[in-house]
N, C-alpha and C positions, 0 to 999 in steps of 0.2 A: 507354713506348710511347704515341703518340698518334692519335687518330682523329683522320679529317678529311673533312667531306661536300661533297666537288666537283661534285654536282649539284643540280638546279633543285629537285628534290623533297625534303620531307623523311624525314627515315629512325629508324626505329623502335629505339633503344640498348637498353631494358630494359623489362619488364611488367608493370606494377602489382599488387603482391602477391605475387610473388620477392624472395627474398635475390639482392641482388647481387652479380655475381660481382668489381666495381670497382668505385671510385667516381670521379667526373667532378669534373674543374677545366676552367672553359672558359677557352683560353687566347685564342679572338679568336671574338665572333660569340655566338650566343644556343643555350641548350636550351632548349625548351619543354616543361613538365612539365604533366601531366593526371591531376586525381584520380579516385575512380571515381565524383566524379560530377558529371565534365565540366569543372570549372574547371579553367580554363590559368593558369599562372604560370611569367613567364618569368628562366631566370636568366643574368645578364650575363657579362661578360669578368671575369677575377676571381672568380668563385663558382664555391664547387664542392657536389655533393650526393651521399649515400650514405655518409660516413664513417662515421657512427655505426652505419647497418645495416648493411656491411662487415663492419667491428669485431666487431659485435654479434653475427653471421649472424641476420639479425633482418630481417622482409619489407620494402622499401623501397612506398610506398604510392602511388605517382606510375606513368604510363609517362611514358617520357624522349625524347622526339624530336629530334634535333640537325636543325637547320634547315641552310639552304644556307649556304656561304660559314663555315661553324663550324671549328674546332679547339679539340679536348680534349686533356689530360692523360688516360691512365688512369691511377687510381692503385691498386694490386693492395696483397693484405693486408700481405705482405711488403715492398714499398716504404714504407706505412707505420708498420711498425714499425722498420724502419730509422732511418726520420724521430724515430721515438719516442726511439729512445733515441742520434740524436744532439742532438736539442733538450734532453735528459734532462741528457746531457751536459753542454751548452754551459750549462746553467743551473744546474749544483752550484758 
């Protein structure tokens, strides 16, 4: 499943100090991440964040704001373990 923010404003994904409940690949456009204290870092088309605290259930340390004109992947636990063990596969 995929997010997409077709508005002018941006929109609040996840909150700094939760386990997430997915994690993001942005397939076109920018998130904007914020730590708690205040620095912005942003991640491109191509990048994704949260896998390992997904995995982990482990608090991801950013809030996430997908900005206007974005498209994510979510990717839920289950998706990638799926992933795990066809890459698992394809590599014995």
């Amino acid at each position: 499943m995929s997010t997409e923010n077709k508005t002018s404003a941006k929109i609040k994904l996840h909150i700094n100090g939760k386990v997430p409940f997915v994690a993001y690949y942005v397939l076109k456009g920018k998130l904007e991440l914020v730590n708690k204290k205040g620095q912005h870092k942003e991640l491109q088309q191509g990048e994704a964040i949260g896998i390992k605290e997904l995995w982990n259930h482990t608090p991801l340390e950013y809030d996430i704001l997908i900005t206007p004109e974005t498209k994510v992947l979510n990717l839920d636990k289950s998706l990638l373990s799926r992933l795990k063990e066809t890459l698992s596969k394809d590599m014995a």
